[in-house]
Backbone as ProteinMPNN parsed JSONL, in Angstrom:
{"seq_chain_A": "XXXXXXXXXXXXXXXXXXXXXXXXXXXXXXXXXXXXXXXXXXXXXXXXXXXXXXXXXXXXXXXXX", "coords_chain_A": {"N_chain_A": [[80.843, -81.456, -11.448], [78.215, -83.078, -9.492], [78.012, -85.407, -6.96], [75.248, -87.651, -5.533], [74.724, -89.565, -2.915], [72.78, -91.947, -1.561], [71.56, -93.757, 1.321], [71.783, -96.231, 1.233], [73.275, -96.669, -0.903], [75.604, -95.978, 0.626], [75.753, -97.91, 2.18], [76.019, -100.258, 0.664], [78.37, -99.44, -1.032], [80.291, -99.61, 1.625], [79.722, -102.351, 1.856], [80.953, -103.222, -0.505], [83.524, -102.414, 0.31], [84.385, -104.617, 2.319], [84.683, -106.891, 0.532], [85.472, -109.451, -0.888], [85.874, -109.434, -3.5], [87.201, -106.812, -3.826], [89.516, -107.24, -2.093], [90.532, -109.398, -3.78], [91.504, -108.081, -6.303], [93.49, -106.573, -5.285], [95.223, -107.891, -4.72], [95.69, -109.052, -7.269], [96.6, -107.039, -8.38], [99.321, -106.662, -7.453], [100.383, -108.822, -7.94], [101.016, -108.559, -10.246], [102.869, -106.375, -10.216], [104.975, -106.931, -9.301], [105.983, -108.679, -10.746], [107.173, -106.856, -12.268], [110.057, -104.23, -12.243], [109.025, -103.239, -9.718], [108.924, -101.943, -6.468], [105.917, -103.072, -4.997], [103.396, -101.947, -2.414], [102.312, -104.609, 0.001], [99.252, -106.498, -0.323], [97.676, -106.473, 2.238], [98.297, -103.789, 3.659], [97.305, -102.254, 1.763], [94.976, -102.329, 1.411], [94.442, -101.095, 3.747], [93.859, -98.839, 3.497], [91.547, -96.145, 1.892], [90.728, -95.749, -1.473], [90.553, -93.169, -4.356], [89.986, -94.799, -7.121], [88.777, -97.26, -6.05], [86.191, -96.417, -5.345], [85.47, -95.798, -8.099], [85.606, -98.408, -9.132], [83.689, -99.971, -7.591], [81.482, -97.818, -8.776], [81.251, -98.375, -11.115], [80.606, -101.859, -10.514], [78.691, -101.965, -9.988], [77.124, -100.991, -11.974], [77.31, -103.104, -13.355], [75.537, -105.039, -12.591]], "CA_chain_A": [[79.732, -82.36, -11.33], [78.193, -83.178, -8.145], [77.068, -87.005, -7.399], [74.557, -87.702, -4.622], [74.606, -91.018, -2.434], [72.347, -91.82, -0.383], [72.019, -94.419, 2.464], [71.371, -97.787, 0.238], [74.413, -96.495, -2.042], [76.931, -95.7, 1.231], [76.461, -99.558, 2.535], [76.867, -100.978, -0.694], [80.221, -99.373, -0.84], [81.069, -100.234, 2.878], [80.082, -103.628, 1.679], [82.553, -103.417, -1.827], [85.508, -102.612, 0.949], [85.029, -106.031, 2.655], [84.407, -107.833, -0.043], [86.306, -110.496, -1.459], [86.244, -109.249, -4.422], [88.302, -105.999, -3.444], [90.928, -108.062, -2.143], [91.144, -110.294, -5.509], [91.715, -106.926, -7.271], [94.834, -105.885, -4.433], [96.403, -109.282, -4.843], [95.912, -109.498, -8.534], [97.363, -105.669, -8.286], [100.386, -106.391, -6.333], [101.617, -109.815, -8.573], [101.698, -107.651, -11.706], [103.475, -105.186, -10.058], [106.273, -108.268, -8.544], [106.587, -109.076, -11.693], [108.289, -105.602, -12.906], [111.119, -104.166, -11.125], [108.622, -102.438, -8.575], [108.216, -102.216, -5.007], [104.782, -102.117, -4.128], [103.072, -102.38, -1.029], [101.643, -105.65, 0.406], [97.962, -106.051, -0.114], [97.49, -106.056, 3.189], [98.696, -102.412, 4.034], [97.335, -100.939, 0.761], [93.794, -102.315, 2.005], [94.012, -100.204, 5.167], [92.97, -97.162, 3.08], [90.19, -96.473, 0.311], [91.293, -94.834, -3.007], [89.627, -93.258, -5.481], [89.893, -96.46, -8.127], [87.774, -98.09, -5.594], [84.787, -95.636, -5.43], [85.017, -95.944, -9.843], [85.435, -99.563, -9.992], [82.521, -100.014, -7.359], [80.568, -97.814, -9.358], [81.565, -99.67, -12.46], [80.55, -102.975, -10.541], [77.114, -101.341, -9.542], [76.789, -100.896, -13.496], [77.062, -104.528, -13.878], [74.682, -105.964, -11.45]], "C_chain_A": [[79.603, -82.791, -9.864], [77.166, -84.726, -8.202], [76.66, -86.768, -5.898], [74.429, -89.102, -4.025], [73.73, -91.077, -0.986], [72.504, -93.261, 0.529], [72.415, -95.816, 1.994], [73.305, -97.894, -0.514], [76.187, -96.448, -0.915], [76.942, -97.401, 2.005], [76.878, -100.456, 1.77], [78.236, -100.289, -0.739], [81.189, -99.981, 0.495], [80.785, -101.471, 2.44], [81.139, -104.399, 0.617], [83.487, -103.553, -0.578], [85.854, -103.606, 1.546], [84.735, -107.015, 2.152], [85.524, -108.852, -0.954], [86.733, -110.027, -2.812], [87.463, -107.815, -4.481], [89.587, -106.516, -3.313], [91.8, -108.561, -3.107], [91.69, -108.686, -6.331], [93.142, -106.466, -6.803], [95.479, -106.957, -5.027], [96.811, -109.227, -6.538], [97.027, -108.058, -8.615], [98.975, -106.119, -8.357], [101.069, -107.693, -7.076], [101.642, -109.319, -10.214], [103.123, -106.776, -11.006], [104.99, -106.237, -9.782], [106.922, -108.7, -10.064], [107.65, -108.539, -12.617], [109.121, -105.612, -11.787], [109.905, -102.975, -10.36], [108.912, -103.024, -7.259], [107.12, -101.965, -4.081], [104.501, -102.726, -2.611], [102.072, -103.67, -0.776], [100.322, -105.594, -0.146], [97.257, -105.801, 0.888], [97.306, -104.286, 3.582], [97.805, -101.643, 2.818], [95.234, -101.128, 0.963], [93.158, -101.584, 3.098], [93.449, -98.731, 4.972], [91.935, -97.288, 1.659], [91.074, -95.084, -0.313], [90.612, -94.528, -3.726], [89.045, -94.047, -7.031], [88.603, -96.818, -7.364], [86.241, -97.516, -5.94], [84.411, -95.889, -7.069], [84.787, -97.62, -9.761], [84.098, -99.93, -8.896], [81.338, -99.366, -8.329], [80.242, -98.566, -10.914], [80.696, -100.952, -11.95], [79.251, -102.783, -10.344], [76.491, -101.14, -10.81], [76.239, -102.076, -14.191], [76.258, -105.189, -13.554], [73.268, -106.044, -12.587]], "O_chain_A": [[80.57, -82.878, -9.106], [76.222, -85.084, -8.905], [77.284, -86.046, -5.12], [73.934, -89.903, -4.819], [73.881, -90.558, 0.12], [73.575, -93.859, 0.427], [73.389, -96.4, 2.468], [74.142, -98.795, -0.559], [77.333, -96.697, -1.287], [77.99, -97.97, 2.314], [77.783, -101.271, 1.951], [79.198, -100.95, -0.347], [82.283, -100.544, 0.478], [81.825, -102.113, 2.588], [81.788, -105.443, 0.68], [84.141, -104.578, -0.387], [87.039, -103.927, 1.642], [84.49, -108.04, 2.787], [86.367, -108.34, -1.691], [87.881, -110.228, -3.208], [88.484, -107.906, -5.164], [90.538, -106.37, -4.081], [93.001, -108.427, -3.343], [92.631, -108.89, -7.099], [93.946, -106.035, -7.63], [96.329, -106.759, -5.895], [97.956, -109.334, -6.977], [98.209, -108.218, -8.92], [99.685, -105.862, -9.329], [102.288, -107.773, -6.92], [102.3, -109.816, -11.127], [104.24, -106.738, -11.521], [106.035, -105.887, -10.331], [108.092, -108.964, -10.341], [108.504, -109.072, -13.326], [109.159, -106.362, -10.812], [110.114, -101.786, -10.599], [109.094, -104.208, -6.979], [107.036, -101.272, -3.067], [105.087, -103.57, -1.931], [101.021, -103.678, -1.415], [100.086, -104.46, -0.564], [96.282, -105.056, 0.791], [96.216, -103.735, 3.738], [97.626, -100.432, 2.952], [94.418, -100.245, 0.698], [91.97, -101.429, 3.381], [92.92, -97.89, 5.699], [91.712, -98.154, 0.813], [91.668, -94.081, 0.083], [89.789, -95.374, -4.076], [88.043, -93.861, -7.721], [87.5, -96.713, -7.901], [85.378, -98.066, -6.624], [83.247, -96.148, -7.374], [83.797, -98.084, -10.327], [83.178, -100.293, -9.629], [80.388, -100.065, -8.683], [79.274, -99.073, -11.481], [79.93, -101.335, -12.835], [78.592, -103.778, -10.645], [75.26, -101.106, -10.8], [75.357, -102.233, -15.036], [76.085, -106.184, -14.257], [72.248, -106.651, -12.262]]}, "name": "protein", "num_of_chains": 1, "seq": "XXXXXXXXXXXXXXXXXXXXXXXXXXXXXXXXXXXXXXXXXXXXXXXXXXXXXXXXXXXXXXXXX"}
């Protein structure tokens, strides 16, 4: 399958990655994970890259609007 984005669709995502709400999603991430015996990575550091979660749960949040 091939998805198409055009210009409207690539700033709305650059605007998901500095959005507050991204963050809330790392943090909430990262005190589940504290809570098992893991060791994940900061939210900081794991913010410095985009993942493919993000691109779904943006389009997920683009569902909701």
């Amino acid at each position: 399958m091939v998805t198409y984005f055009n210009r409207k669709d690539l700033v709305s995502f650059g605007n998901y990655l500095l959005s507050e709400e991204r963050k809330v999603r790392f943090e909430e991430s990262y005190e589940e994970f504290m809570k098992g015996d893991f060791n994940p990575i900061s939210p900081e550091e794991a913010m410095e890259s985009v993942h493919h979660a993000e691109v779904e749960n943006w389009i997920e949040s683009k569902r909701q609007d």
